[in-house]
C-alpha positions as CSV (number, residue, x, y, z in Angstrom):
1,X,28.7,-73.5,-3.9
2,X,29.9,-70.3,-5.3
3,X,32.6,-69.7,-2.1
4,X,33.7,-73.2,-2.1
5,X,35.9,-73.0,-5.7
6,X,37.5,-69.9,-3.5
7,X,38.5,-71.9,-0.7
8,X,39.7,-74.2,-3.3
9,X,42.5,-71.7,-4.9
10,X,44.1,-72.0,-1.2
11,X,45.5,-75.0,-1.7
12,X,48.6,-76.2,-3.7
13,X,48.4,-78.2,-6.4
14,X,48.4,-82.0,-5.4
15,X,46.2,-81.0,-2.4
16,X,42.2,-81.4,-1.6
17,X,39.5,-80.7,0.4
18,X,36.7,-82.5,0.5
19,X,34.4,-80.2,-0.5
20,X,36.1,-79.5,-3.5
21,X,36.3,-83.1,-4.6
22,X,32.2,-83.3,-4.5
23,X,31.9,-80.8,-7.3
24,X,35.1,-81.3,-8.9
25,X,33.7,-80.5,-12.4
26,X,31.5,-77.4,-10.7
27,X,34.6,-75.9,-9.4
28,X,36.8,-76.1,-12.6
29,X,34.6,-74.5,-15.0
30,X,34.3,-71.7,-12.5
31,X,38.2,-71.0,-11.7
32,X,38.7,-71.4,-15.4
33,X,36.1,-68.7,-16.1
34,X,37.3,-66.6,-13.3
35,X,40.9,-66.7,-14.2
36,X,39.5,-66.1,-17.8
37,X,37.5,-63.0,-16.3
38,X,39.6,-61.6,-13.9
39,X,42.2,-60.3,-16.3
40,X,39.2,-58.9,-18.4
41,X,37.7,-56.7,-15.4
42,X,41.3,-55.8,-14.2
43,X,44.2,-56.0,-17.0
44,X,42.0,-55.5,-19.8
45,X,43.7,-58.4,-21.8
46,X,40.3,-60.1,-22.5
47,X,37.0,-57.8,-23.6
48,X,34.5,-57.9,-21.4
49,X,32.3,-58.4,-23.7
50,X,34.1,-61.7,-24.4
51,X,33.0,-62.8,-20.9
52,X,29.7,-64.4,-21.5
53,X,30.7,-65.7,-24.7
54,X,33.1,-68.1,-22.7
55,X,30.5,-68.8,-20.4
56,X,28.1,-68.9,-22.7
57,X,30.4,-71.5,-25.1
58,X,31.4,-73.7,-21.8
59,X,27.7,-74.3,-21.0
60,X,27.1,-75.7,-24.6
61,X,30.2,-78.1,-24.3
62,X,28.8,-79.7,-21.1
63,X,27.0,-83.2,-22.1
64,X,24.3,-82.4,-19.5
65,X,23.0,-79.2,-20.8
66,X,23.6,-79.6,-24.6
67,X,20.5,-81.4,-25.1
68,X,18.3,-78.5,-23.5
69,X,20.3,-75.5,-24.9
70,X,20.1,-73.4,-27.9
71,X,23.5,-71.5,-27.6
72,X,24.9,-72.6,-30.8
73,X,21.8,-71.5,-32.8
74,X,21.7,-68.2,-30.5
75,X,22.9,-67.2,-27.2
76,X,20.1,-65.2,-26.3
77,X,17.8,-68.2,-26.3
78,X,20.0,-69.5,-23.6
79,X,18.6,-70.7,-20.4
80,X,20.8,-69.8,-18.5
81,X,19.5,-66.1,-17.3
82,X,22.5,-64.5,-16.3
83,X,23.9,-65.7,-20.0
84,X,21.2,-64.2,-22.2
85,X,21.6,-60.7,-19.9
86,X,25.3,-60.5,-20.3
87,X,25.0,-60.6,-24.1
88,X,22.4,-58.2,-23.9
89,X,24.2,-56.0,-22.0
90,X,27.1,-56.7,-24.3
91,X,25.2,-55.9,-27.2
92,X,23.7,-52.2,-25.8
93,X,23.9,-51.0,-22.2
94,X,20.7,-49.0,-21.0
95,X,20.2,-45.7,-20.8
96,X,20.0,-45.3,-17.3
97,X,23.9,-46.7,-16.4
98,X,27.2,-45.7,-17.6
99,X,29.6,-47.8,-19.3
100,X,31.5,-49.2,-16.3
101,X,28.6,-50.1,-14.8
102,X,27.6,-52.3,-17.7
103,X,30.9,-53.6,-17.7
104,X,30.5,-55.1,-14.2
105,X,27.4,-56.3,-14.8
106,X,28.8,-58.4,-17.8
107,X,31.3,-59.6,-15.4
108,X,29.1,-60.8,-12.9
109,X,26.7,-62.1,-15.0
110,X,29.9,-64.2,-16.8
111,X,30.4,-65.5,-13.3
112,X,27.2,-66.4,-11.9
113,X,26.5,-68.1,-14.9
114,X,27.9,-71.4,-13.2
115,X,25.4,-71.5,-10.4
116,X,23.2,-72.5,-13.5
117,X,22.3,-76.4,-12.7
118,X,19.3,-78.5,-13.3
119,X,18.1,-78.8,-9.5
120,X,18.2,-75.1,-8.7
121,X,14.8,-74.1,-8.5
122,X,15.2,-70.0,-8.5
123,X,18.7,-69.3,-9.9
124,X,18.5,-65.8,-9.3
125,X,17.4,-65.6,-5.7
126,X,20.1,-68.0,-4.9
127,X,22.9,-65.3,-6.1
128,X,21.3,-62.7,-4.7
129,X,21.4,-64.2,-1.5
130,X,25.3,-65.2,-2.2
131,X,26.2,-61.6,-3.2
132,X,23.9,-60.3,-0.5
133,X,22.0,-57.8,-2.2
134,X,19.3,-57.7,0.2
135,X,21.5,-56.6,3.2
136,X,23.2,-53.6,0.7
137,X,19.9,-52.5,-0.5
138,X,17.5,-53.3,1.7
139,X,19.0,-51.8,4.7
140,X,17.4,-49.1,6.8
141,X,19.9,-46.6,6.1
142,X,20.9,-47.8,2.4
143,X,24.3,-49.5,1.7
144,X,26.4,-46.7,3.0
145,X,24.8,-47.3,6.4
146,X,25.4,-51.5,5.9
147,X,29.3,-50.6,5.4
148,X,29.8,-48.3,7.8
149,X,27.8,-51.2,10.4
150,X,30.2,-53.8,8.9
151,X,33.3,-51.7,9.3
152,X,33.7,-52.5,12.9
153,X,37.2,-50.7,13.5
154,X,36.0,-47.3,11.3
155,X,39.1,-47.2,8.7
156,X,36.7,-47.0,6.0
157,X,37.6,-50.3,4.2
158,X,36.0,-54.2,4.9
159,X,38.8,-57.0,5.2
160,X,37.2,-60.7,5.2
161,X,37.3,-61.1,9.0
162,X,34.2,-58.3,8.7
163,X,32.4,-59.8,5.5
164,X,32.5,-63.1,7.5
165,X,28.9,-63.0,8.2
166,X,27.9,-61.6,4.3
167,X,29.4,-63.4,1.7
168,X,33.4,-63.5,3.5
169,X,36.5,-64.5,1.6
170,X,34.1,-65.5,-1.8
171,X,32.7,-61.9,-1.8
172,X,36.0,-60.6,-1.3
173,X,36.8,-61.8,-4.1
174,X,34.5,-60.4,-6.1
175,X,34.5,-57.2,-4.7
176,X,38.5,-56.4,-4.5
177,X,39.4,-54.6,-7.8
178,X,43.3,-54.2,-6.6
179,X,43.7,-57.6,-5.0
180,X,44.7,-55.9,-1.7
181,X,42.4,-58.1,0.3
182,X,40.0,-55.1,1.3
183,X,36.9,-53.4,0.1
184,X,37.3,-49.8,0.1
185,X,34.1,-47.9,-0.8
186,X,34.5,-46.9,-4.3
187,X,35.4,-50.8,-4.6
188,X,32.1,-51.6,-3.1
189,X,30.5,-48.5,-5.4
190,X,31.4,-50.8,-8.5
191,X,30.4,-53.6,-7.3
192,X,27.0,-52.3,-6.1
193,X,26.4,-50.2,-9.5
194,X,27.2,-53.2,-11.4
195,X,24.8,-55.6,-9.7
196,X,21.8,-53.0,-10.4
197,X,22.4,-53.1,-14.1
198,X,22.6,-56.7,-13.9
199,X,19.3,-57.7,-11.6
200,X,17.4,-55.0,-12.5
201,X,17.5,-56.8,-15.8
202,X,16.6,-60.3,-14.8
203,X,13.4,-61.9,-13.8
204,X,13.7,-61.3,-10.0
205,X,11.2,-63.3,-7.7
206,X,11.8,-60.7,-4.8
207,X,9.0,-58.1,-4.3
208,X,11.5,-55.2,-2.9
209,X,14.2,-56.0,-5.3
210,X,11.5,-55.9,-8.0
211,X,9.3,-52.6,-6.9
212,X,13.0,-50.9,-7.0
213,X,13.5,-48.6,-10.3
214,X,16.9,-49.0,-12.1
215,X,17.8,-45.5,-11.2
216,X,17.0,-45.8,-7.5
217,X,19.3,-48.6,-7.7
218,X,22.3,-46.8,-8.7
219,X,21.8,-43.8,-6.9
220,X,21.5,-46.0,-3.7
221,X,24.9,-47.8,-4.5
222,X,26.3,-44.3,-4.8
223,X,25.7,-43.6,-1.5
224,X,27.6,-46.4,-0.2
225,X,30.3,-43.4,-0.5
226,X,29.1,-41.2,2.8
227,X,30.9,-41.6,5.5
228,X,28.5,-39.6,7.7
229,X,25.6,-42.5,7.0
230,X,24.4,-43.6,10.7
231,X,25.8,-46.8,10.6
232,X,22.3,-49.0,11.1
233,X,22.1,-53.0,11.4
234,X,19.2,-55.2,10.0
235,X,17.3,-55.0,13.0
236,X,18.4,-51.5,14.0
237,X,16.0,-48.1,14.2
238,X,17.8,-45.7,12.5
239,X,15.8,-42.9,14.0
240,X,17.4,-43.5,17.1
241,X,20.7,-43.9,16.3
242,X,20.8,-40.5,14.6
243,X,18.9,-38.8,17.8
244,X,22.0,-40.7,20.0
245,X,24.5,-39.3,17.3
246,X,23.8,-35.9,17.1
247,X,23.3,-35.6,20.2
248,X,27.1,-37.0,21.1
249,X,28.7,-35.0,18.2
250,X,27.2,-32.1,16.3
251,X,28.6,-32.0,12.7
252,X,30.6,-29.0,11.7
253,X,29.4,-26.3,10.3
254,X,25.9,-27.4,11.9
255,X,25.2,-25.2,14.7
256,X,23.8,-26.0,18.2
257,X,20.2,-25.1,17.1
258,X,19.9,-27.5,14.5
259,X,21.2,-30.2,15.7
260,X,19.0,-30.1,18.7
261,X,16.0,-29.2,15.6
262,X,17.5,-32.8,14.4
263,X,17.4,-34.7,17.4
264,X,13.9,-34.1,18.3
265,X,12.3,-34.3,14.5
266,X,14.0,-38.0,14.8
267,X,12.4,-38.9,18.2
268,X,9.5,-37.4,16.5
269,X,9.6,-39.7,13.8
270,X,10.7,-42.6,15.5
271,X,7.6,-42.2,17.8
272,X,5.1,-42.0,15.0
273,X,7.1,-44.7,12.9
274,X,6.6,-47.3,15.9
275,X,4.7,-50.3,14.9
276,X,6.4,-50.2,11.4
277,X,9.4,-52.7,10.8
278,X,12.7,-51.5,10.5
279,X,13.5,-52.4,7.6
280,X,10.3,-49.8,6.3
281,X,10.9,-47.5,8.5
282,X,13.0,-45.1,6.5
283,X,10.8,-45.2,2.9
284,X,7.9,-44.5,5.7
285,X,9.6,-41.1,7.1
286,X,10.5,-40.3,3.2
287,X,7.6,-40.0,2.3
288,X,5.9,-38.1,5.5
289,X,8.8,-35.8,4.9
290,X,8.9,-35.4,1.3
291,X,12.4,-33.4,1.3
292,X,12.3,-33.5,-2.7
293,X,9.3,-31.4,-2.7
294,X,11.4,-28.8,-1.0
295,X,14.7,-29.3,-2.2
296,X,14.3,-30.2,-5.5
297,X,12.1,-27.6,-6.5
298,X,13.2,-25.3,-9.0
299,X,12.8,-22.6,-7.3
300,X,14.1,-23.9,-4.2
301,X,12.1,-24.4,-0.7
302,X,10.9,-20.7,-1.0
303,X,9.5,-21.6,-4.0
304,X,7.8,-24.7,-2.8
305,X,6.5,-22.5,-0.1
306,X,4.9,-19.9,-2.1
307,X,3.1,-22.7,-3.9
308,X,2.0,-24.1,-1.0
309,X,1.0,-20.6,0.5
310,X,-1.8,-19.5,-1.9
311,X,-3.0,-16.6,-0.7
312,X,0.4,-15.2,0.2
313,X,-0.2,-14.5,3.8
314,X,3.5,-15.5,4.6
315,X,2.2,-19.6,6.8
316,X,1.4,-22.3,5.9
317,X,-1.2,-24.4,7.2
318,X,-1.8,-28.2,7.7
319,X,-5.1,-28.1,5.3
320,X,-2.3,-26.1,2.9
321,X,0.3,-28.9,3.0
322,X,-2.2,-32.0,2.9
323,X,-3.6,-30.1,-0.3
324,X,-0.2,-30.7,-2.4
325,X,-0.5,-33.5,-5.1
326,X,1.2,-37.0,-3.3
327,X,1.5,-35.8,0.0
328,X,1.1,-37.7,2.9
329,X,-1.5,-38.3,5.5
330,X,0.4,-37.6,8.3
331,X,2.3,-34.6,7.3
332,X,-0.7,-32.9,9.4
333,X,1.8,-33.9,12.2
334,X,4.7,-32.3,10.3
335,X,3.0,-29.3,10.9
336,X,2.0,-29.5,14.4
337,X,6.1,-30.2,15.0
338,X,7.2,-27.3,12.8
339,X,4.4,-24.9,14.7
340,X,6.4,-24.2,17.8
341,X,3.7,-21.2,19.2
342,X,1.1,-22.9,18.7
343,X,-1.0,-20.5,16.6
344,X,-1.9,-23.3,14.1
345,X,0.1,-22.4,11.2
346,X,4.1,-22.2,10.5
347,X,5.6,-19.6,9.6
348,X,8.8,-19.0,7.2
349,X,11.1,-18.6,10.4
350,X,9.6,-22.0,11.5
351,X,9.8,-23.6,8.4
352,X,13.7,-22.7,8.1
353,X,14.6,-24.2,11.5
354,X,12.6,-26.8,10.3
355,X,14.5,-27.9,6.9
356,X,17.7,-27.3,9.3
357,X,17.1,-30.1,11.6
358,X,15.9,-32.5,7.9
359,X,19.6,-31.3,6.9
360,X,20.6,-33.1,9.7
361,X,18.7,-36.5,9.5
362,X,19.5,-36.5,5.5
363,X,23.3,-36.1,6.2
364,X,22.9,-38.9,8.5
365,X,20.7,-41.0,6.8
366,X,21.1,-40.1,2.8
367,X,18.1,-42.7,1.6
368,X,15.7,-39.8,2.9
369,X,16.5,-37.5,-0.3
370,X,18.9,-39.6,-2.5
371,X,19.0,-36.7,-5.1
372,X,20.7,-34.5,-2.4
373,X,22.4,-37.4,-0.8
374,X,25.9,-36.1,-2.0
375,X,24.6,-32.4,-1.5
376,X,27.6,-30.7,0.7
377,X,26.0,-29.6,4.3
378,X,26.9,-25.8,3.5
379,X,24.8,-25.9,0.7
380,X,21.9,-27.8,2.3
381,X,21.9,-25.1,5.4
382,X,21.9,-22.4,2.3
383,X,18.6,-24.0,1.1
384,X,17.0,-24.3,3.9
385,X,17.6,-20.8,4.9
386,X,15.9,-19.5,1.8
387,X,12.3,-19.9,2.0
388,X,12.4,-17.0,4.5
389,X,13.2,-15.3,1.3
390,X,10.0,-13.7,-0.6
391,X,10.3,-15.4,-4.9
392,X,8.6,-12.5,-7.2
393,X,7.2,-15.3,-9.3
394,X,5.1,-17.0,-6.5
395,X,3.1,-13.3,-6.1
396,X,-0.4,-13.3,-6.1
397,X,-2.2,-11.8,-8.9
398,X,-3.1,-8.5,-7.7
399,X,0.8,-8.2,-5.8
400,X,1.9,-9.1,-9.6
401,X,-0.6,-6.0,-11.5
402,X,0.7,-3.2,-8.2
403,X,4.3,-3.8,-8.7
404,X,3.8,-3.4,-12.7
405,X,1.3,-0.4,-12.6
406,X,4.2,1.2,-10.2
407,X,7.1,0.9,-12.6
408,X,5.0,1.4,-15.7
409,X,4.0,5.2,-13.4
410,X,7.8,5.4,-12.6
411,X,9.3,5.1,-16.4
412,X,6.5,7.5,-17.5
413,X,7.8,10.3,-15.4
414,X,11.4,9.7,-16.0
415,X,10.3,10.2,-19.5
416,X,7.9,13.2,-19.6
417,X,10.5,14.9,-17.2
418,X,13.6,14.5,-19.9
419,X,11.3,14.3,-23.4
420,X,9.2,17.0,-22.4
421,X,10.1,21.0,-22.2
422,X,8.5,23.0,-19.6
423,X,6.0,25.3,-21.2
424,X,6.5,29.0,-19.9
425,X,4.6,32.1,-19.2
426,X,5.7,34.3,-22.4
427,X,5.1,37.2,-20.1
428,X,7.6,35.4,-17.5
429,X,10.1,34.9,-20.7
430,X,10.1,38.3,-21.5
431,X,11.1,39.9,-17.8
432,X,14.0,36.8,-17.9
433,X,15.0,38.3,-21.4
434,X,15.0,42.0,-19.8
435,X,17.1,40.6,-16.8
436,X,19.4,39.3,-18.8
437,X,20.4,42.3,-20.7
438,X,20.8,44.4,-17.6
439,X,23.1,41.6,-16.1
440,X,25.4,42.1,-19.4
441,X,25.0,45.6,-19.3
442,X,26.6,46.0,-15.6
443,X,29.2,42.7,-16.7
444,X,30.3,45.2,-19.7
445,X,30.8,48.5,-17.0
446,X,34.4,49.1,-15.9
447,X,34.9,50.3,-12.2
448,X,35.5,53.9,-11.4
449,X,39.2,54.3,-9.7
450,X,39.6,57.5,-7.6
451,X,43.0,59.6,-6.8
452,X,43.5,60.2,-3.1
453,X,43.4,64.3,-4.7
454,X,40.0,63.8,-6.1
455,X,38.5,63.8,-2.9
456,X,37.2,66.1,0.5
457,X,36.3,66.0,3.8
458,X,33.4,67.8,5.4
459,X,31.3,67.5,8.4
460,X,28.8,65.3,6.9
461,X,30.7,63.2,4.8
462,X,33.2,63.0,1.9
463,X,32.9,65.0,-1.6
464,X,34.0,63.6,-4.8
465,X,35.5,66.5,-6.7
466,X,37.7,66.6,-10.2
467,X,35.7,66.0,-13.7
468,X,33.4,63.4,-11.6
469,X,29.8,63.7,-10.7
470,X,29.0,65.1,-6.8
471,X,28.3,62.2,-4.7
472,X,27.5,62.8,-1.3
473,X,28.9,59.2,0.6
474,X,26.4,59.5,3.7
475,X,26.3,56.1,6.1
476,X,22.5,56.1,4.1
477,X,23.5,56.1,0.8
478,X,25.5,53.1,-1.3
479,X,29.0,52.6,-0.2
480,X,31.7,53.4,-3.0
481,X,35.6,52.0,-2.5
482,X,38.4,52.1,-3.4
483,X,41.3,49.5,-3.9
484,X,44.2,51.7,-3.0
485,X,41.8,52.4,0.6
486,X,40.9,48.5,1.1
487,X,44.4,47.1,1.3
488,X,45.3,44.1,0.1
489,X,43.2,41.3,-1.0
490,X,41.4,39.0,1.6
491,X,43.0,35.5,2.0
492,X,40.5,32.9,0.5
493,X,38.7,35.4,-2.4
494,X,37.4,33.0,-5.3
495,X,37.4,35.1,-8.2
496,X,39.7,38.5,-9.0
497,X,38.4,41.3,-10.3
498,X,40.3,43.9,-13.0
499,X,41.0,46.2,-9.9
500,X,42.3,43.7,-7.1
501,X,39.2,44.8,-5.1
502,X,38.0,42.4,-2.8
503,X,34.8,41.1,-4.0
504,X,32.7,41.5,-0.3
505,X,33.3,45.2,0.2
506,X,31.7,46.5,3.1
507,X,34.2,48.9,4.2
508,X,33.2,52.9,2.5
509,X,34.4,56.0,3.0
510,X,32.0,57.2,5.9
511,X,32.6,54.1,7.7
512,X,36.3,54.6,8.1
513,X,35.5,58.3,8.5
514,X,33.1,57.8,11.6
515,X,36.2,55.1,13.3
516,X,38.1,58.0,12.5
517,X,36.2,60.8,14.4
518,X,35.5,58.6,17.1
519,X,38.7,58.9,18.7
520,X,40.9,56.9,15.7
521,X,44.7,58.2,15.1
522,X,44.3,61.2,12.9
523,X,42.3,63.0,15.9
524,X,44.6,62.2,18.6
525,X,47.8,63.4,16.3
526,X,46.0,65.9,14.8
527,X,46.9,64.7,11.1
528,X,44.1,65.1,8.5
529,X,42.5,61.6,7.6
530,X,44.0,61.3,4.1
531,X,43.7,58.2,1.8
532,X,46.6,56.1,3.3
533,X,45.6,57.1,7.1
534,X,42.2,55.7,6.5
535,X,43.3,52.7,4.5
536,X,46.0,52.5,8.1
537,X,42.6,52.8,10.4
538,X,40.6,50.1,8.6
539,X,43.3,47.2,9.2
C-alpha cells in the first residue's frame, strides 16, 4: 500500500488509476505527510521533530481512530508504534546513534505511521518487509555485499530498474536524498542508519532483527560503504565467491602469498560451513575465526598470542587456543590449517601467514570483523605481521625477574665506576710522585748547542773540547746532536722544539763519522770531515 501513493504522484491532476481510487483517503494523508516531510529531511523548512507531531495530529482527526486513541491527552500513549517512537526519538536520541541518524529515524517513523490501520495484524513486520530490511541486514555478506549484488552494471549507485525486485520506485523514494533518481551509497548509509535507530526501538516480532544489538546495527549499515564487499545474493555462499575472486584478481598491495593463504582458508571454511544455510554461514565462520580477539587486542595479535602462549615457548597449540574464554569448538581445525609442517603446533611465522590470508576474506567480506571493517588493507597486513614480534609485557615471570636483575647489575657498575675513586697502593703513589718530578726536572733542562770549533776527531771517535765536560761519542754510548749537523727539520714533525731539532734524532756524531770512513766524500777528496761536510754526508 505504501508504493501505490508513489505511483500515484505520476499522474496529472484530473487523472486516476484504479488503485489509487480504492484508498483514496489512504493515499492523501500519506502524500500530504510526505510533501510535509520531505522539505523537513531535505530543505530544513519544517523540524523534524515536527514530523510525527503531523502524523501524530492527522491520526487523531480521522473519525475511525479517534475513538481508540489517546493522542490529544498524550502522544506517547498512541497506538500507533511508529508514532510513540518518533516522539521519543524527538524528545532524546540514544546514546548509541548520532544526531542524523535520529533524524532519519523520525522521518521514517513520520511516514510509516500511515500503514497504521485497524486490519493490520503486525504493523511492524509489514514495513520491514516494504523497506526490506531483511535483505540489507540479513544478508550473507551484510548490506555492502546486498548493494554491490543489486548494482548489476558496477557504477556504484542503484537506479529503480535495479531496486525493482526490493522495494523499486517507492523505496527510491525514500532512499534518494538529492532527488536524482539513484541511491548512491552514503544515500543508502542514511537510510540504513536511520532504520536501526528506528526498529531497534520498536517491538519487533522478528527473531534475527530482534537478537541484533543497536550498535551492530549501525556498524553494519556502515559497511554498506565498501566497495571491495564480495557482492553475495540471498541464496549465495559467500565463501566461494571470495575463493573465485581472489583467485581472478589479487587486491593491491596484497601479495601473491596471501591471496593464495585467502583462497584456501575460504575453501576451508566453506567445507566445514557445509550443511549450515547461507544466510548463517558468515556469523558461523566469525565466530570459528574470532578476528577481534586478534585484532582488537590492545596489544595487537602479538599480544593476543603471548596470552594465548603461556609458557612462552614461541606456538601455540590447539589445547592453547580452545583454552581462551568464548572460543569456539572448532577452532581445533583453525589450528590444524595454520600448522603447515605438521608438528602439531603453529608457530609465529605460521600464524602471520595466517592473519594475512583473514585480511583477505575480511576485506572481502567486512561482517567477519565489523570493528576493522573500514580498517585500510596496509594497516591490516601491518597487524598481521606483528605477532612475529616478541611484547615485553607478555614475558613469563622468571624472563620478567632476568631482564630486571640484569639492568639493576648494569646501573650499579655505571655507578661504582663514576661515584667511586680507585683506592691506590700509597707505596705505588709515591714512585708516581718521584716520576713526576724527574719528568719536570728534564722539561725545565735547556739543550746543550755545540760550535763546529768545540769539537775533534780521533781514531775512536769525536772529543768534545772548550769549557765542556769530555764526552767520548762511541757507537756504544748515547748519541748527542746537533741542529746545525741534522739539517733542516723533517717534513711532518708535530711539535718544535727551542732548537729546531728534529724530535726523532737518530743520526750522532759516530754514525756520520763511520759513513764517513767508509769510503764517504771527505776520504776520497782528502778534506777533513768538518761540521758542514758531515751534515753534507748525512742527506
Amino acid at each position: 500500500m505504501l508504493w501505490v501513493v508513489a505511483q500515484c504522484e505520476k499522474f496529472a491532476p484530473g487523472s486516476y488509476d484504479p488503485s489509487c481510487i480504492r484508498h483514496a483517503d489512504d493515499e492523501s494523508s500519506f502524500l500530504q505527510l510526505t510533501t510535509q516531510t520531505a522539505s523537513a529531511r531535505t530543505l530544513g523548512s519544517v523540524s523534524v521533530e515536527n514530523v510525527a507531531s503531523q502524523a501524530l495530529h492527522k491520526e487523531a482527526s480521522e473519525p475511525a481512530m479517534r475513538g481508540s486513541s489517546l493522542v490529544t491527552d498524550d502522544p506517547g500513549l498512541s497506538t500507533n508504534p511508529f508514532t510513540r517512537v518518533a516522539y521519543e526519538l524527538a524528545r532524546k536520541c540514544p546514546m548509541h546513534a548520532d544526531q542524523a541518524s535520529c533524524n532519519e529515524a523520525i522521518w521514517l517513523g513520520g511516514l510509516l505511521s500511515k500503514l497504521s490501520r485497524p486490519t493490520s495484524s503486525d504493523l511492524i513486520a509489514e514495513a520491514g518487509k516494504l523497506l526490506s530490511l531483511g535483505s540489507w541486514f540479513q544478508n550473507p555478506a551484510g548490506p555492502a555485499g546486498f548493494f554491490n549484488f543489486l548494482d548489476k552494471n558496477h557504477d556504484g549507485i542503484l537506479d529503480a530498474d535495479e531496486l525493482l525486485e526490493y522495494g523499486g520506485v517507492g523505496l527510491m523514494q525514500v532512499v534518494d536524498l538529492d532527488h536524482d533518481k539513484n541511491a548512491s551509497r552514503q544515500e543508502c548509509q542514511t537510510f540504513l542508519r536511520g532504520c536501526a535507530v528506528l526498529f531497534k526501538m520498536l517491538p519487533t516480532k522478528d527473531s534475527a532483527l530482534a537478537k541484533m544489538p543497536a550498535p551492530v546495527m549501525l556498524k553494519l549499515a556502515d559497511t554498506v560503504t565498501l566497495e571491495s564487499a564480495i557482492a553475495t545474493g540471498p541464496s549465495d555462499n559467500p565463501l566461494l565467491g571470495v575463493a573465485s575472486s581472489l583467485e581472478a584478481e589479487c587486491p593491491e598491495p596484497a601479495d601473491k602469498l596471501s591471496c593464495r593463504e585467502g583462497v584456501e582458508l575460504a575453501r576451508y571454511l566453506a567445507n566445514m560451513t557445509a550443511g549450515i544455510p547461507p544466510n548463517l554461514v558468515l556469523s558461523e565462520v566469525a565466530d570459528i575465526l574470532a578476528l577481534w580477539s586478534w585484532f582488537q587486542h590492545p596489544q595487537g595479535p602479538a599480544g593476543f598470542f603471548n596470552s594465548v602462549d603461556i609458557v612462552h615457548k614461541g606456538s601455540i597449540t590447539a589445547s592453547e587456543l580452545a583454552g581462551v574464554p568464548g572460543s569456539h569448538p572448532a577452532v581445533v581445525e583453525i589450528v590444524k590449517f595454520m600448522d603447515k609442517d605438521t608438528d602439531g603446533k603453529a608457530s609465529r611465522a605460521e600464524c602471520q601467514t595466517y592473519l594475512r590470508g583473514c585480511v583477505m576474506l575480511l576485506h572481502k567480506l567486512p561482517t567477519l570483523d565489523l570493528l576493522s571493517a573500514s580498517t585500510p588493507l596496509p594497516d591490516m597486513f601491518d597487524l598481521a605481521d606483528s605477532v612475529i614480534k616478541q611484547a615485553v609485557t607478555g614475558s613469563s615471570p622468571l624472563a620478567w625477574a632476568l631482564s630486571m636483575s640484569a639492568s639493576a647489575l648494569m646501573i650499579t657498575c655505571i655507578l661504582y665506576v663514576h661515584c667511586c675513586p680507585r683506592r691506590r697502593n700509597p707505596k705505588s703513589m709515591d714512585k708516581e710522585k718521584d716520576q713526576d718530578k724527574d719528568q719536570a726536572k728534564w722539561m725545565q733542562q735547556e739543550p746543550t748547542v755545540l760550535d763546529e770549533s768545540e769539537y775533534s776527531e780521533d781514531a775512536n771517535g769525536l772529543q768534545i773540547r772548550g769549557d765542556h765536560d769530555s764526552l767520548s761519542a762511541s757507537k756504544d754510548s748515547s748519541p748527542v746532536c746537533s741542529p746545525s749537523l741534522l739539517g733542516p727539520p723533517r717534513m711532518g714533525t708535530m711539535y718544535e722544539s727551542e732548537s729546531d731539532c728534529p724530535a726523532d734524532t737518530s743520526v750522532c756524531y759516530d754514525q756520520e763519522q763511520s759513513q764517513s770512513s767508509q769510503g764517504g766524500r771527505g776520504e776520497s777528496t782528502g778534506e777533513d770531515a768538518t761540521a758542514p761536510q758531515l751534515a753534507e754526508l748525512r742527506y
